[in-house]
N, C-alpha and C positions, 0 to 999 in steps of 0.2 A: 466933482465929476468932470469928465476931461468931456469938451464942447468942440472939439474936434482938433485937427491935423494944422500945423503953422506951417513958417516956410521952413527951408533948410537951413543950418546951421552947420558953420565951419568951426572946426577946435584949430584955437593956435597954436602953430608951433614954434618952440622956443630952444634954443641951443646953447649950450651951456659949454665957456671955453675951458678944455681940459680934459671935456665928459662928451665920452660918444654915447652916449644915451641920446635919444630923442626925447623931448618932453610936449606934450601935450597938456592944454590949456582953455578953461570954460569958456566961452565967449557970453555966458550970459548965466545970471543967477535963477535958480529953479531946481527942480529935482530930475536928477539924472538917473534914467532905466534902460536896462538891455546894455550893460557894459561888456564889452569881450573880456573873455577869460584869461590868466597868465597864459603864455606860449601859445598864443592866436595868433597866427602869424596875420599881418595887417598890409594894402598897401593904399597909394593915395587914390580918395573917392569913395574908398567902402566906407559902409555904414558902422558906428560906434554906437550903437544906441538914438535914445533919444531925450531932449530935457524937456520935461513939463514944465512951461511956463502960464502961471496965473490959470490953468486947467487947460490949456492947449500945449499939443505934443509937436515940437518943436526936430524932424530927424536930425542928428547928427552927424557927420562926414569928415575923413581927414584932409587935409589942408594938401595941396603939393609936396612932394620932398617928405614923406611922413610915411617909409614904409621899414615895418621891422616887425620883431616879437615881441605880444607885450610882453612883458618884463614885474616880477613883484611890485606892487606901490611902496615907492620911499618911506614914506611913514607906516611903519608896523599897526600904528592905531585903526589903519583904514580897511573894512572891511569888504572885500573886492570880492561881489555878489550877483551874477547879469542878471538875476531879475527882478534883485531888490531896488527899491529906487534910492539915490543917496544924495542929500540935500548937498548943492556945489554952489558957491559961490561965483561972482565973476572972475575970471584970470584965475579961479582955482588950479592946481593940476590936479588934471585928470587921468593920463596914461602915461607911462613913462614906456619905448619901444628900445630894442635891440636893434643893431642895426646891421645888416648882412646876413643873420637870420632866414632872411623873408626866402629869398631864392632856395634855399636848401627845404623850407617847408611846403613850398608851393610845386618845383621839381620834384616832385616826391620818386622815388624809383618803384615801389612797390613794397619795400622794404618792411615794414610796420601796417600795411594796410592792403587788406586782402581782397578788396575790391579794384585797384588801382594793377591792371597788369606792370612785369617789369617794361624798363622802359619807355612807360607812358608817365605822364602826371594831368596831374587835375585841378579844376579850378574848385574851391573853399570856399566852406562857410564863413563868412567872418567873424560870425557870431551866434549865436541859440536862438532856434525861432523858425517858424514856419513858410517851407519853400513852396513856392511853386512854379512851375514849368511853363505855365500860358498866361499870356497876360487878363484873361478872363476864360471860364470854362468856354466858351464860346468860341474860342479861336485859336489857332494853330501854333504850336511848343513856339519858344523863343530860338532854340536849335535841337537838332536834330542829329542821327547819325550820319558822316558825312561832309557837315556842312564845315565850309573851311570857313575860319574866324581871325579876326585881324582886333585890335587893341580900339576895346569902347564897345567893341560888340554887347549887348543885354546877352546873359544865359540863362537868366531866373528873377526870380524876385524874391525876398524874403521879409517874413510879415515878423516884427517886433513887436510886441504891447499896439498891435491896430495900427502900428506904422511901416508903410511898404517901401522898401530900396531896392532898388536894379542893384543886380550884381553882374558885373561888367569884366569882361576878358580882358588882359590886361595887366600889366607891372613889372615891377623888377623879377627876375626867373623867369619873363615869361617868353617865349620869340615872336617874332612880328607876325609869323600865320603858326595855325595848330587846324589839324580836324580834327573832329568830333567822335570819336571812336567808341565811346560809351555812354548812356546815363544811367547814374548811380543811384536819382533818387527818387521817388512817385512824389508825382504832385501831390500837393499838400502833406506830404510827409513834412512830421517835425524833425530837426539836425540839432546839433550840436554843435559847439565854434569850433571848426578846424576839421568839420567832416567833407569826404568828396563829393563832389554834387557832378560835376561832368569829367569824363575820363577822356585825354586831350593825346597826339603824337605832332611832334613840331615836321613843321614842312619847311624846308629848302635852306 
């Protein structure tokens, strides 16, 4: 029985000469839950899940320099499940990303996704799991329609297996200001990795 929330946890990242793949890496042994799915596009800071360690839920985060699509697991053997948990070793890999990806998934045009007007995009899930809008019912959205937003800004939060991460404006594809032109999603609605959650237009 998990006895509550640890600290954060960073996956390392490792690069491999010859191979533009990104590889990502356990920092600690335990069981890993809430993994993103292939073609989640990813950037650095968002949440990866989380590793149970000794019954404490440890969130997980990407390291700097760590943004792309994931990508299949190397090993065919590995069954890539976000909400199964999957026992990882230390320095195991854990994600392997694409890299230049990320911009084309996060600029989205509207193209594939009917909630996203043309020439707007939006900030993503990063992964499956339960959003929400305010940081307690009690208190006013994180943004709003309007609100102009600059890199690091909070737009939500999303709840994984009882563990909560700020999803943060912000990375490759994105410009240095955007407003807020839409929201996509009702609090506490549950998403899916790679669905839109705020409908953005870049300014200046």
């Amino acid at each position: 029985m998990n006895t509550g929330t640890g600290k954060t946890l960073t996956a390392a990242l490792v690069r491999v000469e010859g191979d533009e793949a990104l590889y990502l890496r356990s920092p600690a042994v335990g069981l890993w839950r809430g993994a993103p799915q292939v073609g989640t596009p990813l950037a650095p800071g968002m949440a990866i899940g989380a590793i149970e360690v000794l019954g404490v839920l440890h969130p997980l985060t990407l390291p700097p320099g760590a943004a792309g699509v994931v990508r299949p697991h190397p090993d065919p053997a590995v069954i890539e499940a976000g909400a199964a948990r999957r026992p990882v070793a230390y320095d195991e890999l854990l994600l392997a990303l694409e890299p230049g990806g990320l911009a084309l998934a996060v600029a989205d045009d509207g193209a594939e996704e009917a909630h996203v007007r043309e020439g707007r995009y939006a900030v993503r899930a990063p992964s499956s799991g339960r959003y929400y809008g305010r940081p307690s019912p009690d208190r006013a959205p994180f943004v709003q329609v309007g609100d102009e937003l600059r890199p690091g800004v909070a737009v939500g939060l999303l709840e994984v297996m009882k563990t909560f991460t700020r999803i943060q404006y912000g990375g490759p594809g994105q410009p240095a200001r955007a407003r807020v032109t839409a929201l996509l999603v009702e609090d506490g609605a549950d998403v899916e990795a790679g669905a839109p959650l705020v409908e953005l237009e870049p300014l200046g």
